[in-house]
C-alpha positions as CSV (number, residue, x, y, z in Angstrom):
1,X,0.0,0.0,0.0
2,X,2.1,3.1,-1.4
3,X,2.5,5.4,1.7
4,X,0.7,9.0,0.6
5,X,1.1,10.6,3.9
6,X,5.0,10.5,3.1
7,X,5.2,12.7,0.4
8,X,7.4,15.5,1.4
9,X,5.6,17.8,-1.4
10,X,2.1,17.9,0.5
11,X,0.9,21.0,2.6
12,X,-1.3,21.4,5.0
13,X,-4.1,24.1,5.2
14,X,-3.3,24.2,9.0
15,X,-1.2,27.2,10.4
16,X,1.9,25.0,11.4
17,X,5.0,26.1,12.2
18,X,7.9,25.7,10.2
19,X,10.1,23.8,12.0
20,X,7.5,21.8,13.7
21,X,7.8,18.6,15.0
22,X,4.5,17.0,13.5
23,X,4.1,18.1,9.9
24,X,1.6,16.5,7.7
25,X,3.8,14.1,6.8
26,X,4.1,12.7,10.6
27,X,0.4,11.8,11.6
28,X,1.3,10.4,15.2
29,X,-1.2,8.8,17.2
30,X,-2.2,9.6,21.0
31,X,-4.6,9.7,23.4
32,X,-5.8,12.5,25.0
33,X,-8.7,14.5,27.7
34,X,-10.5,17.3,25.6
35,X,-11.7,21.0,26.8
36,X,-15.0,18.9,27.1
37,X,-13.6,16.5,29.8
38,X,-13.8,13.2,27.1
39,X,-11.0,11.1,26.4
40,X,-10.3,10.2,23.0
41,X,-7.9,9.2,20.6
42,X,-6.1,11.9,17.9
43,X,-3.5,12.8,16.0
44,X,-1.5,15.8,15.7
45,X,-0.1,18.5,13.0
46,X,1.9,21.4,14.1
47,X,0.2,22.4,17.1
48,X,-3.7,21.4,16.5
49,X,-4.6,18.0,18.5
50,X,-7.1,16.4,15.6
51,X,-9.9,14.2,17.6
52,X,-10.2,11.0,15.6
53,X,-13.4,9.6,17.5
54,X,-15.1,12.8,16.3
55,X,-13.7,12.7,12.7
56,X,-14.6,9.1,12.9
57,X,-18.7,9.9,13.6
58,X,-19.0,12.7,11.5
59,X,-18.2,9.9,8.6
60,X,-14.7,10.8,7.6
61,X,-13.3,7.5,7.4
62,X,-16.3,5.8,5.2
63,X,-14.8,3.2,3.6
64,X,-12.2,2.3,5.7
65,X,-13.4,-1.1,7.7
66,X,-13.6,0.2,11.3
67,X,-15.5,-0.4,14.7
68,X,-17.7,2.8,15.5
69,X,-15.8,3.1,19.1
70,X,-12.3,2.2,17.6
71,X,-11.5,5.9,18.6
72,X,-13.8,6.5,21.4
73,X,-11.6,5.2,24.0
74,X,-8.6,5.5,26.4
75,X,-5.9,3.5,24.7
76,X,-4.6,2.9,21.1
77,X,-4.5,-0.9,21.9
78,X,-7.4,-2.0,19.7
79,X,-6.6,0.4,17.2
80,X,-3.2,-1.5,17.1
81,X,-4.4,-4.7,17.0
82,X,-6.0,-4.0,13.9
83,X,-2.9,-4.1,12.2
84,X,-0.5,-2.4,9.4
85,X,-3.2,-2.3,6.4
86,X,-5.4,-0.4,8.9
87,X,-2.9,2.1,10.2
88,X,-2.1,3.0,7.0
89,X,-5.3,3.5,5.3
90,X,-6.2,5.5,8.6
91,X,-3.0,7.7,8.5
92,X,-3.4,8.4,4.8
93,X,-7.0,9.6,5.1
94,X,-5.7,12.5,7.9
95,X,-3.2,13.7,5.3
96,X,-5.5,13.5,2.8
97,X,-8.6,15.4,4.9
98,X,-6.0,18.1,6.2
99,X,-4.2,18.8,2.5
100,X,-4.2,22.1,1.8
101,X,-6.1,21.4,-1.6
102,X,-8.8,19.4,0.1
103,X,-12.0,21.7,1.1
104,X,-13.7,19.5,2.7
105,X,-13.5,19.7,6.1
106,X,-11.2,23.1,5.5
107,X,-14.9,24.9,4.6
108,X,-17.1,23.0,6.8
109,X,-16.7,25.6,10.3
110,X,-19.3,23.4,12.3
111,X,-16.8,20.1,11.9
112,X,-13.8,21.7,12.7
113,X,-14.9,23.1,16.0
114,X,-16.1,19.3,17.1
115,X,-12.6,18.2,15.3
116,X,-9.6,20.8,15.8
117,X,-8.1,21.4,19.6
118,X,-4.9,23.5,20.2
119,X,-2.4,21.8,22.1
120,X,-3.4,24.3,25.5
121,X,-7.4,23.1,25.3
122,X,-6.0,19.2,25.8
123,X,-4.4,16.9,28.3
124,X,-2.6,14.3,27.0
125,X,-2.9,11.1,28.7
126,X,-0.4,7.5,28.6
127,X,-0.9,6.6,24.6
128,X,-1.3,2.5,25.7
129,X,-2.2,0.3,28.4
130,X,1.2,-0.9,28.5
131,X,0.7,-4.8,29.2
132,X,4.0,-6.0,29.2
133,X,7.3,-3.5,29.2
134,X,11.0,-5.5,28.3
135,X,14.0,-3.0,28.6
136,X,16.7,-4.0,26.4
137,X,20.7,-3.3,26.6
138,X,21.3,-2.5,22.9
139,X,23.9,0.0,23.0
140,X,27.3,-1.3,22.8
141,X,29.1,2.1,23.7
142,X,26.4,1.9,26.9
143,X,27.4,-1.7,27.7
144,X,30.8,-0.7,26.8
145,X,31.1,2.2,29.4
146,X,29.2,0.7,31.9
147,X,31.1,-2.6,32.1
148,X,34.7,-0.2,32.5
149,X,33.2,1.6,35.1
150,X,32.0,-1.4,37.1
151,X,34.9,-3.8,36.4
152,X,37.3,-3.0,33.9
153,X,37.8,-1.8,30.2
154,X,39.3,-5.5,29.3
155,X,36.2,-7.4,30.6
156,X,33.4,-4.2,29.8
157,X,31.3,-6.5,27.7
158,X,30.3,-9.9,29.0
159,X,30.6,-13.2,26.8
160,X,27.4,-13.0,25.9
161,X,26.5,-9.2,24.8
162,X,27.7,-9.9,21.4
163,X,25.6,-12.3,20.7
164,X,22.2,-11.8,22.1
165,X,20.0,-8.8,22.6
166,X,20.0,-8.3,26.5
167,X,17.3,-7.5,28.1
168,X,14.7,-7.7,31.2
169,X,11.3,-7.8,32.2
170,X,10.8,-4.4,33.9
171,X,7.4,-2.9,35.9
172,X,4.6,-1.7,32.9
173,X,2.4,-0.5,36.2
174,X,4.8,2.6,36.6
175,X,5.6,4.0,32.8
176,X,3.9,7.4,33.2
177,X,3.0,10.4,30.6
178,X,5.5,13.5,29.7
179,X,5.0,16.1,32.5
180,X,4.1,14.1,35.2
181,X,6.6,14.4,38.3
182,X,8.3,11.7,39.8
183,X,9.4,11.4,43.4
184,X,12.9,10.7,44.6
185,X,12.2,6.6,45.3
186,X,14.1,5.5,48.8
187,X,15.2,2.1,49.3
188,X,18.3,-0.2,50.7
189,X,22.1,0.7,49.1
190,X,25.7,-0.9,49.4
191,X,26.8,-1.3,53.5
192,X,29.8,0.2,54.7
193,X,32.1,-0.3,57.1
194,X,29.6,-2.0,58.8
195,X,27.7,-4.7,56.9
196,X,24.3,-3.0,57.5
197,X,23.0,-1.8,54.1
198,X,22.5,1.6,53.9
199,X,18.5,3.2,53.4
200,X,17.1,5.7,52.4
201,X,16.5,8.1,49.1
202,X,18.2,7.6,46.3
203,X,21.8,9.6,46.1
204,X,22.6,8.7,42.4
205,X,19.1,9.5,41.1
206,X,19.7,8.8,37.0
207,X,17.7,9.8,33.7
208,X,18.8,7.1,30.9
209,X,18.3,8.5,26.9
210,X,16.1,5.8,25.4
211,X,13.5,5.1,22.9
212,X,10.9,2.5,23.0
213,X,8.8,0.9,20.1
214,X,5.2,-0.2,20.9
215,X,4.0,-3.6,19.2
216,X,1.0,-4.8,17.9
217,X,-0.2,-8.9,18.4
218,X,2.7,-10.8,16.6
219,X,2.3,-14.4,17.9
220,X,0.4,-17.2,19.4
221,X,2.5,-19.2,23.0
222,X,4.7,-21.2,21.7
223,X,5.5,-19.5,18.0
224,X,8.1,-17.0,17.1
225,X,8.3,-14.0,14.9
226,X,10.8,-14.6,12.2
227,X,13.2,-11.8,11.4
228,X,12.1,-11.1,7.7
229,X,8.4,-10.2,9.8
230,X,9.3,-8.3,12.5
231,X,9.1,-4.9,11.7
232,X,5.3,-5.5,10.4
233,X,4.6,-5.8,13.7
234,X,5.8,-3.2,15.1
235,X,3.6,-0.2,15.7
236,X,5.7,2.9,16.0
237,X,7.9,4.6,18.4
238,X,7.8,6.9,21.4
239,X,11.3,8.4,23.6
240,X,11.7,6.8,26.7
241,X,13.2,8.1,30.6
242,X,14.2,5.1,32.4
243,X,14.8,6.7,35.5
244,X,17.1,4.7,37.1
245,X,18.2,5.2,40.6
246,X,22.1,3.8,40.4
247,X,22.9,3.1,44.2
248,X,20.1,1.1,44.8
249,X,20.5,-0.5,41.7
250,X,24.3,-1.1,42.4
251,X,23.2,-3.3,45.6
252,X,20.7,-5.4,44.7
253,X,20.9,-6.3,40.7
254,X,23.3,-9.3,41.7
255,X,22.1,-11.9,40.7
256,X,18.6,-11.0,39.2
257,X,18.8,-7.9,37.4
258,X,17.3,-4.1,38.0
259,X,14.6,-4.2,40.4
260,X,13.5,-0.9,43.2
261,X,16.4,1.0,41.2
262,X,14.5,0.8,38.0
263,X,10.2,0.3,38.9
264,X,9.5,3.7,40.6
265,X,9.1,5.5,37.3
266,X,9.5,5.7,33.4
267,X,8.8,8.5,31.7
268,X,7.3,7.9,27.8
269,X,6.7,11.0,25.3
270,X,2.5,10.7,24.5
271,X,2.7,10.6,20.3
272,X,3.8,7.5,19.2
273,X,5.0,8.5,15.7
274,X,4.8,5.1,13.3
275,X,7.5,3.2,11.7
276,X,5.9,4.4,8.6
277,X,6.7,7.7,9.1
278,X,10.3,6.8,9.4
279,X,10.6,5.2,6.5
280,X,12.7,7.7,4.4
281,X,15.5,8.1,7.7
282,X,16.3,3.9,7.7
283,X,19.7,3.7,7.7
284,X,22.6,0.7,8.3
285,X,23.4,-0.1,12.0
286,X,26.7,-0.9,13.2
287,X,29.1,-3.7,12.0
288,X,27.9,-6.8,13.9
289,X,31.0,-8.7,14.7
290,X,31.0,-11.8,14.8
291,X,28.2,-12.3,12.9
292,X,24.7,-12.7,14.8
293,X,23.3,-16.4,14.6
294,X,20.9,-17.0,11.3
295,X,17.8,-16.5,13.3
296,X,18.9,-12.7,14.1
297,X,20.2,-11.9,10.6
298,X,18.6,-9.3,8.7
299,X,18.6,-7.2,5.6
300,X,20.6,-3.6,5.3
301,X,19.4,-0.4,6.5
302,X,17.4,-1.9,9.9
303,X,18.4,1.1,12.2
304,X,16.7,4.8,12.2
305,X,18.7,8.0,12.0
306,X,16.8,9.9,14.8
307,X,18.6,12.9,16.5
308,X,18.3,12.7,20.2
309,X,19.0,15.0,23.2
310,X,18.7,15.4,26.6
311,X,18.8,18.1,29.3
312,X,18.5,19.4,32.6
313,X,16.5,22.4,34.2
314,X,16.9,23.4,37.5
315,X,13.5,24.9,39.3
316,X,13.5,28.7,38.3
317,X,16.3,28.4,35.6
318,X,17.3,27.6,32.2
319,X,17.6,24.6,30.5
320,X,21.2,23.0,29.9
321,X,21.5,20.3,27.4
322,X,23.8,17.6,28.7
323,X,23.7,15.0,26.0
324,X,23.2,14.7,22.3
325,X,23.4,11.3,20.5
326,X,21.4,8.9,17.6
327,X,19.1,6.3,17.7
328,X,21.4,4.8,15.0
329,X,24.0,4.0,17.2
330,X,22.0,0.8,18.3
331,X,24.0,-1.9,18.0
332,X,21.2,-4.6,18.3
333,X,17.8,-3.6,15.9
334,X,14.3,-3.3,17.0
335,X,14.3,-6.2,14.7
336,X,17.0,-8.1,16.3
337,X,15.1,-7.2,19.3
338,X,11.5,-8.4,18.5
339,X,12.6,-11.8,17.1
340,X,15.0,-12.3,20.2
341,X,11.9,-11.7,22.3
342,X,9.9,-14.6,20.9
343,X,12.2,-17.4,19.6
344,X,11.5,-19.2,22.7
345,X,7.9,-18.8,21.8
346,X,6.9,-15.7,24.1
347,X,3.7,-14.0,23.1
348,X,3.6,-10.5,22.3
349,X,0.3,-8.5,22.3
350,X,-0.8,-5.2,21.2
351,X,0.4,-2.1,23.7
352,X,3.4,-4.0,24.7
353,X,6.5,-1.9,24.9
354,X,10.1,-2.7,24.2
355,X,13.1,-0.6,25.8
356,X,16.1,0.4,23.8
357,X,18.4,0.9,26.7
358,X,20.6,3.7,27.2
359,X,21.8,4.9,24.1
360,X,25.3,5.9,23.9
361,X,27.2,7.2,21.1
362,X,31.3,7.2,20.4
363,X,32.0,10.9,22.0
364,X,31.9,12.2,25.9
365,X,28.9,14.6,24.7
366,X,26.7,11.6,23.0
367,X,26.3,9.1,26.6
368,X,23.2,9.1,27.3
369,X,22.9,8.7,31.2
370,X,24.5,11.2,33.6
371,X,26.4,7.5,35.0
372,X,28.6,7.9,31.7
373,X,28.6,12.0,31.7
374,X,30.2,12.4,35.1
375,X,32.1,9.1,35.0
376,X,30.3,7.7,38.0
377,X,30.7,11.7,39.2
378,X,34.1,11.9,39.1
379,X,33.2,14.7,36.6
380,X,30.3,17.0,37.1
381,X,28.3,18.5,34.5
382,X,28.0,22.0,34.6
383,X,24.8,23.7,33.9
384,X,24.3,27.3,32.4
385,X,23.2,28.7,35.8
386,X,26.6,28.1,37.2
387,X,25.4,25.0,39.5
388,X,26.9,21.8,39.1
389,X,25.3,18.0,38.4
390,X,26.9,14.4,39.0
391,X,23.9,13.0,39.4
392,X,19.9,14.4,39.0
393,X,18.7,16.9,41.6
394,X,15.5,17.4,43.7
395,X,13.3,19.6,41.7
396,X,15.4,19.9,38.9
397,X,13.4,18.4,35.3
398,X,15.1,16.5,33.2
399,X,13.6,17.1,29.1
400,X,14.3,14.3,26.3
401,X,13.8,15.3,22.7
402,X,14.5,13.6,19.3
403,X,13.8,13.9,15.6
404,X,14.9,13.3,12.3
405,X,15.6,15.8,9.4
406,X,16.9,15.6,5.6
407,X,16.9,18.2,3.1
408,X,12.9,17.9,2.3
409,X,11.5,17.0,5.9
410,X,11.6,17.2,10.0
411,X,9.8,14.1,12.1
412,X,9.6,14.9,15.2
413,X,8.6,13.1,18.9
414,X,8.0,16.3,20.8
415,X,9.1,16.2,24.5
416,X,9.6,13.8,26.9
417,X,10.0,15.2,30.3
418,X,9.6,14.7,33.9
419,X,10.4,16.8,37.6
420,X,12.1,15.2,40.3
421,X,10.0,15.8,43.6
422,X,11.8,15.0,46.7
423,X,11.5,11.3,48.2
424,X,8.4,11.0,50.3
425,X,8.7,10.9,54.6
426,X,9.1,7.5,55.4
């Protein structure tokens, strides 16, 4: 099905900016609470939120098979489970309704009021009900760093990092919207002189630069998704805070993995912009050395050139960005990922949402967690008010952002941010 809304030629009869974020061409999907208190599902372009449900009852999508409530409710996960043919015809008809050529809704005043919300008039809400949540460990100058800080630069990658996607089952019941504040999570650390663990909040409170792909229903128990399939069943993408709070994390991840450091809070940007509208920034991953196992191998250009950043603003100041690095840098594919995920025959169901890990690029100003900017904060970041960081502050927010840009168009993700509140009493 040829991909209309991707033409970089087509305008919009909206008032969008230039340099926006969520041209015509992007169509995201999201969920959010209108100026009329109703939850519903919508798009965006520039900075009008578009209320599918309504576009869907006034009869814009004749034609297109849907259910009459497939927008009238408070997650995209039925929408998703639907499936590629329907997101695309779906996403086309926007473009098609909000070309600047096309009159029809343009002239019809009474629509557009039921239809057209500026960003201000809504609330945007969590974009899935996020059944299962996998973080991955995909980003071998990440692993890389991480293992030379913890043991050595000789043994920084374990045996098997080269050879499987890592990841772990994390906690889907505390992934949160951007712009909803996160407390300061207390809980036991390293002993000292003593033996007696230390307790309390978190000293080493962490953001970690990540994105996250949502998926639709790929497999029954017991089959797998081969790696020629994977991407059709991938839905789109969001960015992605792992908070991570490193001292508690440092104590009890022996032997079982991130636990209290990691469940208090993940932060997820509210548009999931489609693999679709990424098409024209696929580009080749790393060199994969030695070469992956059959079952993992894919095709050329399986990564995404997406332009991330990430910064930090204390309470009553200016923003400082700390970090700047590319989704391309994975070294393990969404696609590697997917079809890792279910070659033991794991089921995966719509709304479920896949982790990148930190990701990490080659220079100092490209890590993506303040663990690798401050070297464990032997090195502290300084900010443009003068203050200092090693690690994340109370109060202070920290703002992801990423997009992708070539000569003819900007795809864009918006914000992904979150306020550190200090740890509850105990």
């Amino acid at each position: 099905m040829p991909l209309t809304a991707n033409d970089p030629s087509r305008k919009t009869w909206l008032d969008t900016p230039s340099n926006t974020d969520f041209p015509i061409q992007n169509i995201p999907f999201g969920v959010f609470l209108t100026r009329d208190d109703i939850i519903t599902i919508g798009t965006r372009i520039g900075d009008y939120a578009i209320d599918l449900g309504a576009l869907h009852q006034l009869g814009y999508f004749k034609g297109i098979d849907l259910t009459d409530d497939i927008f009238l409710q408070d997650s995209l996960n039925d929408f998703i489970a639907d499936g590629r043919k329907t997101w695309r015809l779906v996403r086309n008809r926007i473009s098609d309704l909000f070309l600047e050529s096309n009159e029809t809704l343009k002239n019809n005043m009474e629509h557009r009021q039921k239809v057209l919300f500026t960003m201000n008039e809504v609330e945007m809400q969590l974009p899935v009900d996020v059944g299962d949540y996998t973080d991955f460990y995909a980003s071998k100058e990440h692993a890389f760093n991480v293992g030379s800080l913890f043991r050595d630069p000789e043994n920084a990658l374990l045996p098997n990092w080269l050879h499987i996607p890592i990841g772990y089952h994390g906690r889907s019941s505390s992934i949160i919207p951007s712009g909803t504040p996160i407390r300061r999570p207390i809980g036991q650390t390293k002993p000292g002189d003593y033996a007696i663990p230390g307790f309390g909040p978190t000293k080493l409170l962490d953001f970690e630069l990540e994105m996250a792909f949502i998926t639709t229903d790929s497999n029954d128990l017991g089959k797998r998704v081969p790696i020629a399939e994977a991407e059709s069943y991938i839905f789109g993408l969001v960015l992605f805070n792992d908070w991570s709070a490193r001292d508690i994390q440092a104590w009890e991840y022996v032997p079982l993995g991130p636990f209290l450091g990691k469940s208090f809070a993940s932060t997820i940007s509210p548009w999931i912009v489609t693999l679709d509208a990424l098409e024209a920034f696929k580009v080749e991953g790393p060199v994969q050395n030695p070469e992956p196992l059959p079952y993992l191998k894919h095709g050329k250009k399986k990564n995404y050139d997406i332009k991330l950043e990430a910064s930090i603003m204390p309470e009553g100041g200016e923003e400082t960005m700390v970090s700047k690095s590319n989704f391309k840098y994975m070294y393990w594919s969404m696609a590697q990922q997917l079809t890792h995920h279910t070659v033991n025959g794991c089921n995966v169901r719509s709304g479920d949402m896949m982790g990148s890990g930190t990701i990490s690029g080659p220079t100092k100003d490209s890590y993506g967690s303040m663990l690798e900017l401050t070297w464990k904060g032997k090195n502290p970041i300084k900010l443009n008010d003068g203050s200092e960081r090693k690690f994340i502050n109370d109060n202070d927010t920290v703002i992801l952002r990423g997009y992708c840009q070539n000569e003819k168009v900007r795809i864009g993700f918006g914000e992904c941010s979150g306020k550190v509140l200090p740890a509850h009493p105990f």
